[in-house]
Every structure is written in C-alpha cells, then in structure tokens.
C-alpha positions as a Markdown table, in Angstrom:
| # | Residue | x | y | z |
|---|---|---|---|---|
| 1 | Unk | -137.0 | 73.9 | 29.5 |
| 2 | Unk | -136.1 | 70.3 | 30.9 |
| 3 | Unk | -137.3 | 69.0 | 34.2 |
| 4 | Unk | -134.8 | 67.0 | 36.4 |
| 5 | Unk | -136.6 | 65.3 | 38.0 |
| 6 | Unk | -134.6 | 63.7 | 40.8 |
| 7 | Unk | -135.2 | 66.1 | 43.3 |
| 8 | Unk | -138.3 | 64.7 | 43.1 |
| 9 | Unk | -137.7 | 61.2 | 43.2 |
| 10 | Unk | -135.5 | 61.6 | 45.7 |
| 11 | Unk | -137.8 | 63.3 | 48.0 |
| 12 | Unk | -140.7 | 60.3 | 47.3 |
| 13 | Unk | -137.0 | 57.2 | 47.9 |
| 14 | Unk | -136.8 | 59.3 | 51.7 |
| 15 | Unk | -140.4 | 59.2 | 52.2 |
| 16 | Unk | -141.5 | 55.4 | 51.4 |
| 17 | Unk | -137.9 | 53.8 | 50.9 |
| 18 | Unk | -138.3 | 51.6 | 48.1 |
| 19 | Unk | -142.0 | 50.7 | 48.2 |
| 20 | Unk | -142.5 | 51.1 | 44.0 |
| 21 | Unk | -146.3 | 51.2 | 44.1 |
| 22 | Unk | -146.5 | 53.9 | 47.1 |
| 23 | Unk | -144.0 | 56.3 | 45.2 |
| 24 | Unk | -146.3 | 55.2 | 42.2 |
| 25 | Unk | -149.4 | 56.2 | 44.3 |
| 26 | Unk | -147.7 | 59.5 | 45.4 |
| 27 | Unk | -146.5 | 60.6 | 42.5 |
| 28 | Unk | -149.9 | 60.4 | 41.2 |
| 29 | Unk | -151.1 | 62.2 | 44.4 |
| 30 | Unk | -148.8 | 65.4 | 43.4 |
| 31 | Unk | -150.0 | 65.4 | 39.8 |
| 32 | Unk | -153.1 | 65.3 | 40.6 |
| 33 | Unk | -152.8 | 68.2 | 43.1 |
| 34 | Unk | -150.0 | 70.0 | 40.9 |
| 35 | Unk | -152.3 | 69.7 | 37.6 |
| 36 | Unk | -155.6 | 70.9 | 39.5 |
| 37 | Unk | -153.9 | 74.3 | 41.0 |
| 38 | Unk | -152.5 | 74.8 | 37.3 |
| 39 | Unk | -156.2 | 74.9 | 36.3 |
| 40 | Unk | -157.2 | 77.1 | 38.7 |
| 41 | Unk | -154.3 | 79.3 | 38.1 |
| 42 | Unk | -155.8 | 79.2 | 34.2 |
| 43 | Unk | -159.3 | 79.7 | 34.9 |
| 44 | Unk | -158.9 | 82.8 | 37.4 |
| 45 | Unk | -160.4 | 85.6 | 36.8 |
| 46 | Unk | -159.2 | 88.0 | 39.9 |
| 47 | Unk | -156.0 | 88.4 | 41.5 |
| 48 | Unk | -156.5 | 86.4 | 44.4 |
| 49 | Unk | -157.9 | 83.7 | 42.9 |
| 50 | Unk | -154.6 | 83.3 | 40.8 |
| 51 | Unk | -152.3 | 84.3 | 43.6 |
| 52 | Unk | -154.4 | 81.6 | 45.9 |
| 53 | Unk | -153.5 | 78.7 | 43.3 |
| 54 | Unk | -150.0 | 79.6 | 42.9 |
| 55 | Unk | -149.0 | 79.7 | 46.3 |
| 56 | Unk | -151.0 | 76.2 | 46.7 |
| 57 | Unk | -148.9 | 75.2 | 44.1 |
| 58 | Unk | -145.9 | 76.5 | 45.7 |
| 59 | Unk | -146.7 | 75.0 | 48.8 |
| 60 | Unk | -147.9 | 71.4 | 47.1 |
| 61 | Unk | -144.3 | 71.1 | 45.5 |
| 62 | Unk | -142.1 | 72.3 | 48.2 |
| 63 | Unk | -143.9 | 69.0 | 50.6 |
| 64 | Unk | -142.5 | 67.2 | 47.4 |
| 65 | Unk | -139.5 | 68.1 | 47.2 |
| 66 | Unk | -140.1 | 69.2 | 43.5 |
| 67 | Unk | -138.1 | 73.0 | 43.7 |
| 68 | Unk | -138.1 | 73.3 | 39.7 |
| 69 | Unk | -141.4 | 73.5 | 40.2 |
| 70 | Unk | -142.1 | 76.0 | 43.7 |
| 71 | Unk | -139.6 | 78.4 | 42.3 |
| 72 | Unk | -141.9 | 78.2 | 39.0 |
| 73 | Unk | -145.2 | 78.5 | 41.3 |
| 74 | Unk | -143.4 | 81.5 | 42.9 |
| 75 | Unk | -142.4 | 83.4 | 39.7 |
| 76 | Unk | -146.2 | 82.9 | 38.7 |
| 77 | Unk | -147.4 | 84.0 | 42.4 |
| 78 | Unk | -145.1 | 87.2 | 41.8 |
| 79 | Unk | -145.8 | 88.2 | 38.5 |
| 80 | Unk | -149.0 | 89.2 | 36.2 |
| 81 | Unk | -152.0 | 86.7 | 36.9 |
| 82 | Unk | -152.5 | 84.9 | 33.6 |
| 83 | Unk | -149.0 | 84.8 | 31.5 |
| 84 | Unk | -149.5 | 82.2 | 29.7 |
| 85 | Unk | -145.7 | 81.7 | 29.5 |
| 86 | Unk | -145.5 | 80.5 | 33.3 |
| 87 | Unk | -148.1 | 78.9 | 32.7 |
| 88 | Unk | -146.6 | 76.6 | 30.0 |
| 89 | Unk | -143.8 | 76.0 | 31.8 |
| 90 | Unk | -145.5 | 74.7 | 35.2 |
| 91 | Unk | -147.1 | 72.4 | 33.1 |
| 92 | Unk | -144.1 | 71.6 | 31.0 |
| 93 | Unk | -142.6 | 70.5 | 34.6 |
| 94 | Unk | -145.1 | 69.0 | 36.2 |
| 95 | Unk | -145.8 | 66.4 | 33.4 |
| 96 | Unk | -142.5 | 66.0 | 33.8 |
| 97 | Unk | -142.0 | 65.4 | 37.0 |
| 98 | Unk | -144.8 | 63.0 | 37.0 |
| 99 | Unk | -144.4 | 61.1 | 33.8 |
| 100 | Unk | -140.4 | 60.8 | 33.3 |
| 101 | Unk | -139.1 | 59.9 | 30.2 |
C-alpha cells in the first residue's frame, strides 16, 4: 500500500505557509505522536487499552490532515485489537507520511 502523502503536506503548507523548518518541526511532532499510539496499540493487552490508542491515533491524524491514516486508525479502532495486519499498514503510512520518498 502507498501513502500519498499530500494531504498531508498540504494540511502542514495551510498551517505555517511556507516556513520549511516549522512544517519540518511538525511533521516530526505527528510522527512522534503517530509512532507512539502505534506502540501502544502493539503493546495492549485489553480492549480498551487498544481501542484508547487507536482513536488517539485517529484523532492525532485527522488535526493533520493525514486521512490515509484516520481511516486506517479507524479500521483498527473497529476491528480485533491486535491484527497485526492494521498494524503493518499504520506504520507502513505513517513512515510514510513522515519520511517521503
């Protein structure tokens, strides 16, 4: 599965205009954030815990603009807590969206 990115990109350009180093520092900011619910989401152990992360997750990338990634954070928040496959693909798109190509 391949990211576009521009959603994302474009959400950080409305933000901070054209300021390279704040949409650097942002960026950063969402991976951080993105990456940290993804291990939470791996490391739950109860249904809550996983449903907590993935709606955090959700919530994280819709402020970004990144919807690739909330509808992924969704799919996760409504399925089985643990499949490894959505799990793969969040973090397929999130280093992704963070580290284009």
């Amino acid at each position: 599965m391949s990211y576009d990115h521009g959603a994302l990109e474009s959400a950080l350009a409305q933000a901070v205009g054209q300021d390279e180093d704040l949409v650097a520092q942002l960026r950063a900011a969402f991976g951080d954030s993105a990456r940290r619910q993804i291990d939470l989401m791996q490391r739950a152990r109860c249904d809550a815990n996983w449903l907590y992360a993935a709606l955090r997750l959700k919530g994280t990338a819709a402020s970004f603009g990144a919807s690739q990634i909330q509808a992924l954070a969704e799919e996760a928040a409504d399925g089985a807590p643990g499949d490894p496959v959505v799990l793969r693909e969040l973090t397929m798109a999130v280093n992704s969206a963070v580290d284009p190509a």
